[in-house]
C-alpha positions in Angstrom: 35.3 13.8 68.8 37.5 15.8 66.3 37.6 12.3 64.1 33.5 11.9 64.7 32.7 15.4 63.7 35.0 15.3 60.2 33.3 11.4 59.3 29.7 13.1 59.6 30.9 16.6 57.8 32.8 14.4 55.0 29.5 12.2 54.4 27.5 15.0 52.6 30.3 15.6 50.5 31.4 11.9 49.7 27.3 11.0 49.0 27.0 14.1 46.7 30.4 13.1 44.8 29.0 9.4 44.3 26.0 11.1 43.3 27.4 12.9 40.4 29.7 10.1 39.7 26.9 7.9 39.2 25.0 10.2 37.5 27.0 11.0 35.0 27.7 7.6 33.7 24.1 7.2 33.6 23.7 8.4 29.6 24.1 5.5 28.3 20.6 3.9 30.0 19.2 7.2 29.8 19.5 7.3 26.0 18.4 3.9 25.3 15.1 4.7 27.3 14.4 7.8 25.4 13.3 6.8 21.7 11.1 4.2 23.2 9.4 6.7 25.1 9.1 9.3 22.4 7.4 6.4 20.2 5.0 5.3 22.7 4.0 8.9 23.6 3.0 9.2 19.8 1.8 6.0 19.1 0.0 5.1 22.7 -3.3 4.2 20.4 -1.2 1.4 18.7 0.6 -0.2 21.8 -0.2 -0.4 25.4 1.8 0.0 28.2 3.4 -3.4 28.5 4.5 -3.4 25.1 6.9 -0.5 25.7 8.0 -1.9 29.1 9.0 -5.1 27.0 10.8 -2.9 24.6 12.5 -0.8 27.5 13.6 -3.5 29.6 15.4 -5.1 26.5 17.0 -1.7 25.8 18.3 -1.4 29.6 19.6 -4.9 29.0 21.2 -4.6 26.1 23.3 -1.6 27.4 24.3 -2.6 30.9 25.5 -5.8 28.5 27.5 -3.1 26.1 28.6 -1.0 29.5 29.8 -4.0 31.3 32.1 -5.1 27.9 33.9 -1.9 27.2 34.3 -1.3 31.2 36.3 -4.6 31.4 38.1 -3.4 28.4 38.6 0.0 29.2 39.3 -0.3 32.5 37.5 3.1 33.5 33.6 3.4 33.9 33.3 6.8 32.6 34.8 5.8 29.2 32.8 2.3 29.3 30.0 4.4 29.6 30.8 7.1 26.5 31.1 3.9 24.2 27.9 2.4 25.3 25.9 6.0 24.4 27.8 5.6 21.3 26.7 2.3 20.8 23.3 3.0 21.7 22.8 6.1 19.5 24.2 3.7 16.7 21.6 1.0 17.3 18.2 3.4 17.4 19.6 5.3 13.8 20.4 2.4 12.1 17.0 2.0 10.6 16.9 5.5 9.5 20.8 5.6 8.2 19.9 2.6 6.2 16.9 4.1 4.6 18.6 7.2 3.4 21.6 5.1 1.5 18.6 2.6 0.6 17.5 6.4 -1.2 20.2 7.8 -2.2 23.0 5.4 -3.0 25.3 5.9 -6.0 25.3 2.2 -6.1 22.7 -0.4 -6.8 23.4 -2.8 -4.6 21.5 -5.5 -2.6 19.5 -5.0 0.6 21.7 -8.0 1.9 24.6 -6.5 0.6 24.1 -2.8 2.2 23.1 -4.4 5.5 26.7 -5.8 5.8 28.4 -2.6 4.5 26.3 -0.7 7.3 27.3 -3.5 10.0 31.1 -3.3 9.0 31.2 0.3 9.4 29.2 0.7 12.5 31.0 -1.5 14.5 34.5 -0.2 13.0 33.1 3.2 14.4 32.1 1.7 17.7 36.0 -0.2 18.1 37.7 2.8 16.7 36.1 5.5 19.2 37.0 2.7 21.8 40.6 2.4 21.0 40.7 6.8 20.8 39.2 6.7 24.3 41.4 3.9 25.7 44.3 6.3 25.3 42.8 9.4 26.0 43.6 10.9 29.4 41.7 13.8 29.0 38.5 14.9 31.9 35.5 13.6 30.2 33.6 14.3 33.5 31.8 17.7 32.0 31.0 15.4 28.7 29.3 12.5 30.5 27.2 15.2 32.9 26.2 17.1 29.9 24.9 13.6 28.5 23.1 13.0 30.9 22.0 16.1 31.6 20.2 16.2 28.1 19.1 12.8 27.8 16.8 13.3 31.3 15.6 16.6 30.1 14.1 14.7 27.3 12.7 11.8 29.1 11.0 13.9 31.6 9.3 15.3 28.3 8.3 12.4 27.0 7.0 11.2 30.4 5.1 14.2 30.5 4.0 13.5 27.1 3.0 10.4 27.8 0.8 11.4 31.2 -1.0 14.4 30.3 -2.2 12.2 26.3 -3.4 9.3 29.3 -5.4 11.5 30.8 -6.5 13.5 27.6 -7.7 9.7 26.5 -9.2 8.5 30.0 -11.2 11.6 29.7 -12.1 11.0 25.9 -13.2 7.1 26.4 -15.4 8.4 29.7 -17.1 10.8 27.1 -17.2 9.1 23.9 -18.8 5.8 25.3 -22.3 6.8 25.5 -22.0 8.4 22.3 -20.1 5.5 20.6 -23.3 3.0 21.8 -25.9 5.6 20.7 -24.8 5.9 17.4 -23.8 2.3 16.8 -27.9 1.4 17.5 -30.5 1.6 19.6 -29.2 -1.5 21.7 -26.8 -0.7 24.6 -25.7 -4.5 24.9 -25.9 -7.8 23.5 -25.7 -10.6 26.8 -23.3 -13.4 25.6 -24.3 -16.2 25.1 -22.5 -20.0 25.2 -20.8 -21.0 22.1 -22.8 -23.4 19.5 -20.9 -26.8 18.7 -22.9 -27.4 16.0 -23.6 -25.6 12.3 -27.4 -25.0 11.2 -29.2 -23.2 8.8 -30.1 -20.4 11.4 -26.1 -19.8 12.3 -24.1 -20.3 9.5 -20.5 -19.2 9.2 -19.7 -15.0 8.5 -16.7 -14.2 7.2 -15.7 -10.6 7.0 -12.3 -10.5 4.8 -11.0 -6.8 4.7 -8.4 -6.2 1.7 -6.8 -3.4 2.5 -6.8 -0.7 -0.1 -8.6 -2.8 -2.9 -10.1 -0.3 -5.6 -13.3 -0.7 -7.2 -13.0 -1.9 -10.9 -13.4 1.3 -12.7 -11.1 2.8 -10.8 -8.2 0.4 -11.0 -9.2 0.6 -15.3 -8.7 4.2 -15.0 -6.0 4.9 -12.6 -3.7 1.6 -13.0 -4.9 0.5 -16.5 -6.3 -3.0 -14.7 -8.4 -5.1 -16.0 -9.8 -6.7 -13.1 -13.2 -8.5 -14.8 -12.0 -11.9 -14.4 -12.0 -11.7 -10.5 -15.3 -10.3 -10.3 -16.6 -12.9 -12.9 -15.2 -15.6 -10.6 -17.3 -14.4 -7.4 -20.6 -13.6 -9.8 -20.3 -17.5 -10.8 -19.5 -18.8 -7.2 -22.7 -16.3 -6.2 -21.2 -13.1 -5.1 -23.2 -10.0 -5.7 -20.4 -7.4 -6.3 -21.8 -3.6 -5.6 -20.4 -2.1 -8.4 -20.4 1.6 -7.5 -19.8 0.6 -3.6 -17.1 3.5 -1.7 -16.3 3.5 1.6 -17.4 5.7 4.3 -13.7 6.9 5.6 -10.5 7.2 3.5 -8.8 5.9 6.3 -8.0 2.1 7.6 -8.9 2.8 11.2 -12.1 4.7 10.5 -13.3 3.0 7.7 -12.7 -0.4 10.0 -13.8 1.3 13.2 -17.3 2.5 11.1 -18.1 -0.6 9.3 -17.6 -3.1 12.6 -19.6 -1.0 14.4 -22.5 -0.3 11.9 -22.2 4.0 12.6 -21.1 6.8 11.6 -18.0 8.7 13.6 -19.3 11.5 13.6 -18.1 12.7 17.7 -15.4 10.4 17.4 -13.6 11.7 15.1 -13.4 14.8 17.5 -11.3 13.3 20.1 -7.8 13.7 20.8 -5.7 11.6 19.1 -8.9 9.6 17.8 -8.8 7.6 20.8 -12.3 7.2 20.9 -12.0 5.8 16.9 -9.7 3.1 18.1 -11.9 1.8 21.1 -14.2 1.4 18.4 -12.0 -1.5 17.4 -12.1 -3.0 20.9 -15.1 -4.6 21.6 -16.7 -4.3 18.0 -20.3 -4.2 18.1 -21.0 -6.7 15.2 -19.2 -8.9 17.0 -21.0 -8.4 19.7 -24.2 -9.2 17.8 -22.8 -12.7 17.0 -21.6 -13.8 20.3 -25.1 -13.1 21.5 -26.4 -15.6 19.6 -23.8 -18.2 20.1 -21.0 -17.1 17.4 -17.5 -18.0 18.5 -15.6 -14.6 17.0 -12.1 -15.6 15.1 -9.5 -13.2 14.7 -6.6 -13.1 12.3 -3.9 -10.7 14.0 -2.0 -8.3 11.9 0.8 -5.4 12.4 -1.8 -3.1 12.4 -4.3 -4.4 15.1 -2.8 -7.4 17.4 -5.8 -8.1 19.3 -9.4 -7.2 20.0 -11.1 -7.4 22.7 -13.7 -10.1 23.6 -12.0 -12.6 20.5 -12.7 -16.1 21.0 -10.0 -17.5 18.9 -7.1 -16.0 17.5 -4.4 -17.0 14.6 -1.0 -14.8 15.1 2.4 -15.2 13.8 4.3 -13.3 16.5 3.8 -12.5 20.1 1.1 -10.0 20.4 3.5 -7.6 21.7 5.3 -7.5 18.4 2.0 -7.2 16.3 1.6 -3.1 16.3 2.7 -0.4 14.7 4.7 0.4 17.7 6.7 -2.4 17.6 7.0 -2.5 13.3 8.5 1.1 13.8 11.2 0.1 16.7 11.7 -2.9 14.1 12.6 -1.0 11.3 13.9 2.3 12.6 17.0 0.5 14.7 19.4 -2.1 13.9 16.7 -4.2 14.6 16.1 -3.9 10.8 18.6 -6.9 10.0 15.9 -9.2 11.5 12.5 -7.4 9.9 9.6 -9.7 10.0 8.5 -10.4 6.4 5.3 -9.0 5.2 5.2 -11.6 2.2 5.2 -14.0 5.3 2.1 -12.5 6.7 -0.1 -12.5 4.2 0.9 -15.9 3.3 0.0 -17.1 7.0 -3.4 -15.4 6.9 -3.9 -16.6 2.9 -3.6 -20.3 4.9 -5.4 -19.8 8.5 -8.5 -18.5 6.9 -9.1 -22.2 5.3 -8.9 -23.8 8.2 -12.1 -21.5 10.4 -14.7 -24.0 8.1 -13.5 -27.0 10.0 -14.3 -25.4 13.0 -17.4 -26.9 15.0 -20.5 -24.4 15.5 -21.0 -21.2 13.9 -17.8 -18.6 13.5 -18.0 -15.1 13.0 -14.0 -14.4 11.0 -12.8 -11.0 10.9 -9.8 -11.1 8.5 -8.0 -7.8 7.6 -5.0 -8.9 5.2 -2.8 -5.9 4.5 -2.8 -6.2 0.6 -2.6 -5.0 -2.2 -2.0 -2.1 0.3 2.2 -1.1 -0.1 4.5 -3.3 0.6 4.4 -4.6 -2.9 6.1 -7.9 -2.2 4.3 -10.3 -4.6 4.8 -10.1 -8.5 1.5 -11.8 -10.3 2.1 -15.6 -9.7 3.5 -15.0 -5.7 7.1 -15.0 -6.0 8.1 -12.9 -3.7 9.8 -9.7 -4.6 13.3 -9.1 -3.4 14.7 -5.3 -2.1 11.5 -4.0 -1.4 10.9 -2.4 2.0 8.6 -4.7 3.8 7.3 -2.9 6.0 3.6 -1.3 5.7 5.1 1.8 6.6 8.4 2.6 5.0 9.4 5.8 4.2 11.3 5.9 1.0 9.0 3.6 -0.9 6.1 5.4 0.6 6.8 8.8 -0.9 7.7 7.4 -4.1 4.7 5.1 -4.4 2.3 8.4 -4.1 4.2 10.1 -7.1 1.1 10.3 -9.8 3.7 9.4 -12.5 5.1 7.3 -10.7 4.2 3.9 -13.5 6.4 1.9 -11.9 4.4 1.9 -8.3 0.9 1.5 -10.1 2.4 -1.4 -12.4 3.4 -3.4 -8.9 0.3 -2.4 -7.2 -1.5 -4.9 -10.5 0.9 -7.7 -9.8 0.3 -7.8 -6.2 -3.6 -7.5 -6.7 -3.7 -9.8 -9.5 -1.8 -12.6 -6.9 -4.4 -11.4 -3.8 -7.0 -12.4 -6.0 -5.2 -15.7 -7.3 -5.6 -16.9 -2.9 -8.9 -15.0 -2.7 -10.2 -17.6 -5.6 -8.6 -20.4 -3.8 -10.1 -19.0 -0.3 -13.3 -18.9 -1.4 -13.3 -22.2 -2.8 -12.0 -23.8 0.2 -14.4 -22.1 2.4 -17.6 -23.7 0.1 -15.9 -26.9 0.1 -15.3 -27.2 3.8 -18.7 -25.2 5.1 -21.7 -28.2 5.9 -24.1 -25.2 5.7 -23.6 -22.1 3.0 -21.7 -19.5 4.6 -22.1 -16.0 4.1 -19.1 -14.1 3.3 -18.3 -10.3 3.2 -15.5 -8.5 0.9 -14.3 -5.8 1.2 -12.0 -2.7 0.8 -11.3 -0.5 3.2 -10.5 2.3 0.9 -9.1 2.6 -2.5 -5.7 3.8 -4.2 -3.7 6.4 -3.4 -1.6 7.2 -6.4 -3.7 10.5 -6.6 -2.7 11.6 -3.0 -2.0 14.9 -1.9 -0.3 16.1 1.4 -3.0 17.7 2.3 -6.6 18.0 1.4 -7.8 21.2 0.2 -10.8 22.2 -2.1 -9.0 22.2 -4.8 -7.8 18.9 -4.6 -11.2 17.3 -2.8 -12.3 16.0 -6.1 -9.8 14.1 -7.3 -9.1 12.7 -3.9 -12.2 11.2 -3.2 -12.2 10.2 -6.9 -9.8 7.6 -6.4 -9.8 6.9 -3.0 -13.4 6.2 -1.6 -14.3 3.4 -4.3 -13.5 0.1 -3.4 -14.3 -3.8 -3.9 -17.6 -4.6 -2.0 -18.8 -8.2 -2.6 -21.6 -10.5 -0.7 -22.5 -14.1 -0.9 -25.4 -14.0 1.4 -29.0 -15.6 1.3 -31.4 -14.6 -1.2 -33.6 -12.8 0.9 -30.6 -10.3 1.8 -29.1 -10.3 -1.5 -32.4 -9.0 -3.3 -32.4 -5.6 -0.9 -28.7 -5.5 -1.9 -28.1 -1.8 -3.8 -25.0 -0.9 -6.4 -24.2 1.6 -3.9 -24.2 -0.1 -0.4 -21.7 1.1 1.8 -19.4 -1.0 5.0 -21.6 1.0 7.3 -24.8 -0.4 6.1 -23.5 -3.7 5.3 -24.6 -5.9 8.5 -27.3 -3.6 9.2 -28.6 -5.2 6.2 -27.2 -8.6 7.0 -29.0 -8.6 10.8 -31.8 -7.4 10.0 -32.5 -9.6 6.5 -31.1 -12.6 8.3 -30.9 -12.8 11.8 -34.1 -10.8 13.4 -32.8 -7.6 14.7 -34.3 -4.0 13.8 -31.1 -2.1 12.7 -32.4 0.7 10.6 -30.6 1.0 7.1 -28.4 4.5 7.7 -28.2 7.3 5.0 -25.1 6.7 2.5 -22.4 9.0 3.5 -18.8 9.4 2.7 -16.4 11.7 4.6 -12.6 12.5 3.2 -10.3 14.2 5.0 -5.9 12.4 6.0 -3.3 11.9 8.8 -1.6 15.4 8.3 -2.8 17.8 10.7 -5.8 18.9 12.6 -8.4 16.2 11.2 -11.2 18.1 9.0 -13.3 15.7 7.4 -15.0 16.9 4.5 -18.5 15.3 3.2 -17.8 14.0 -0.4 -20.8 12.2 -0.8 -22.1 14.2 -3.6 -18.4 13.7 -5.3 -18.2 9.6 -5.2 -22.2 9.5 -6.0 -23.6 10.8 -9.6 -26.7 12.4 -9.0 -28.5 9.6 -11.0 -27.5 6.9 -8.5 -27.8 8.9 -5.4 -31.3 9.1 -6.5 -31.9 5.3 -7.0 -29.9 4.9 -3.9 -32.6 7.3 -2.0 -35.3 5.4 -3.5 -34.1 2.0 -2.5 -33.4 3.1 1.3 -36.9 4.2 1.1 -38.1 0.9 -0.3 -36.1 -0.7 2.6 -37.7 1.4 5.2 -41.0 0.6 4.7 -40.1 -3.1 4.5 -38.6 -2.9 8.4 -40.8 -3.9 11.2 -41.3 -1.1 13.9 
């Protein structure tokens, strides 16, 4: 009995003294869940819930792997599992080490040759703390429980985090969805229809090629000292109409897309939190829509920043779609993941070849294609040889800052040679496409938004002017029927540009919107600012007035 009663009193104790044993080694797996966490909670437009499970499972992988090393080595798990937080807190600041040497180094050496410096010394500090610990025989109990301690505290944030922006953006789609259809048209729904396997004259190809942050002529003149006249004498002769004083309609990628592929303004969706209801814009665009209801098949070249849409009938995509978003790019280039960083030269050169090939393509295709250029990185000089030591990712943070510098000649002067390459395959697309295409297709491009070199941090009144200056004109260029192409105006905006299209060419009453232009950026409570009046003289706001007019009474009621 005496034996009984000190096993059962003993229990507590021994289950609470595994407890905290276990506990305490638990840092390691703690810590390697923690960034991922942190970048999903910020970034849960951009990457969905299995793409940071992927990420997550890997991490927990990779450091039981690391644990189960060093404990075979060490011989002790509490030190096995100091050494794997170490290597752990190594591996997720990598990325961010190697951008400030990449910024401030005394030296000018390679990216190549910085990666192995960084490698040597990172795994000398890993084997050296190792060695330090193997002979140690001090208590590193307190240590490990204060690790651990920590790293839950912060991923019982982020988890918070992470449920309370769900159910802010549950609660958002629920009330932005009858809005969103209201203000894309009239129509709630377009029924699907079968596929076509066979071109006509009624359904012929539409391409929609997006180049991301492609200024309009005058402004590259002005603020890059461009001469860009031979491109846009190339699409006049193959039967472009370019609309020469054309800006877009949101300063931003993911509005101005969001706007134009769903023919509205964002007017309430700009409003909710964390612009989720902007970004299910992209998912089930409404122009698409429009095409699949008559038998469209819609084609889809992925990128970084949008892996998939919704309701796509064929897609072309490098990578796994759970390594195409911004999520995944940042995790790529923020850790030591950075010695393997996809290419962005090697992007644009697969969507440069994948667009030629939608022509052969039986029955009618509607392409969406958003290639990420001239937009930063600048990897291409002129010709298309690829440009070594630059940061290739669209969103690194050295380059960035030093791109926006308004002196900076050096950034505007790469910014030509990477245009003047993007239109060297733009000429060779557009060729291809007539070649291939049994019936004249009708093809759409377009800039998102402009330059930047002009950018503030944050817009004010003062700066208002000169912002939208530079940054709402863009390229806008049609080769569509004639019937279309004689309502076509100089300053026809992305939102109006298949309301036009539909309703010249394919039979449906979508009304041509007022012109507007909204500026506003990324950095703080969104206020977007109407700049309408600032992008459009007077003079051709009038004409532009006049023509809508002209285009009202031609629609059927």
């Amino acid at each position: 009995m005496n034996n009984s009663s000190v096993n059962t009193e003993a229990m507590p104790a021994r289950a609470r003294s595994a407890f905290v044993r276990i506990f305490s080694r638990s840092h390691p797996f703690l810590l390697a869940m923690v960034p991922i966490l942190h970048l999903y909670s910020r970034n849960m437009n951009e990457a969905d819930a299995f793409t940071a499970l992927i990420f997550g499972c890997g991490a927990l992988v990779m450091t039981l792997i690391v644990w189960f090393v060093a404990r075979l080595w060490l011989g002790n798990g509490q030190k096995a599992a100091l050494i794997a937080s170490l290597f752990v807190v190594v591996f997720y600041a990598y990325g961010w080490i190697f951008d400030f040497v990449m910024q401030h180094e005394p030296l000018k050496m390679s990216y190549d040759r910085w990666h192995f410096v960084l490698v040597v010394f990172c795994v000398a500090l890993v084997v050296a703390v190792s060695v330090v610990l193997r002979h140690s025989r001090r208590n590193l109990q307190q240590l490990s429980s204060f690790l651990s301690g920590v790293a839950l505290i912060v991923m019982v944030m982020c988890l918070v985090r992470i449920g309370r922006n769900e159910v802010r953006m549950l609660a958002a789609r629920k009330k932005s969805k009858p809005a969103a259809s209201s203000s894309a048209s009239q129509i709630t729904s377009f029924p699907r229809k079968p596929p076509l396997n066979a071109d006509s004259p009624d359904t012929p190809d539409v391409y929609y090629i997006i180049l991301d942050g492609y200024a309009r002529s005058d402004t590259l003149q002005r603020v890059c000292h461009c001469d860009n006249s031979d491109f846009l004498k190339f699409l006049t002769s193959r039967g472009f109409y370019v609309a020469d004083q054309s800006c877009s309609n949101y300063p931003m990628t993911f509005m101005s897309i969001a706007s134009s592929l769903n023919m509205c303004y964002l007017d309430e969706e700009v409003k909710s939190p964390g612009y989720s209801a902007v970004y299910a814009l992209w998912d089930q665009p409404l122009v698409a829509r429009v095409f699949q209801s008559k038998g469209y098949r819609f084609a889809y070249l992925a990128t970084n920043f949008k892996s998939t849409l919704a309701g796509t009938d064929i897609v072309f995509q490098r990578r796994p779609s759970w390594l195409l978003n911004q999520f995944a790019e940042s995790l790529l280039r923020t850790t030591a993941l950075r010695l393997f960083e996809p290419q962005m030269a090697d992007q644009h050169l697969y969507e440069f070849e994948m667009v030629k090939k939608i022509a052969q393509i039986k029955g009618p295709t509607f392409t969406f294609c958003h290639i990420i250029a001239p937009h930063p990185p600048y990897v291409f000089d002129r010709i298309g040889n690829i440009c070594c030591d630059v940061p290739q990712s669209m969103f690194f943070k050295d380059g960035w800052e030093q791109q926006q510098n308004p002196s900076s000649t050096n950034a505007r002067l790469a910014y030509s040679e990477q245009l003047q390459y993007v239109n060297k395959r733009m000429e060779e697309i557009v060729d291809s496409i007539l070649a291939q295409s049994t019936v004249p297709p009708i093809i759409i491009l377009q800039g998102d938004h402009g330059t930047f070199f002009t950018l503030p941090s944050k817009i004010t009144d003062e700066s208002l002017d000169q912002f939208a200056e530079e940054r709402m004109p863009i390229l806008n260029a049609y080769l569509v029927p004639e019937k279309m192409r004689q309502k076509l105006r100089p300053d026809i905006s992305p939102v109006n540009s298949f309301r036009l299209l539909f309703h010249e060419c394919f039979g449906e009453h979508f009304e041509i919107l007022p012109e507007k232009h909204m500026v506003g950026w990324y950095y703080g409570p969104q206020q977007l600012k109407d700049a309408t009046s600032i992008v459009h003289p007077s003079a051709v706001r009038q004409a532009s007035v006049a023509g809508s007019s002209d285009l009202s009474a031609a629609r059927p009621h």
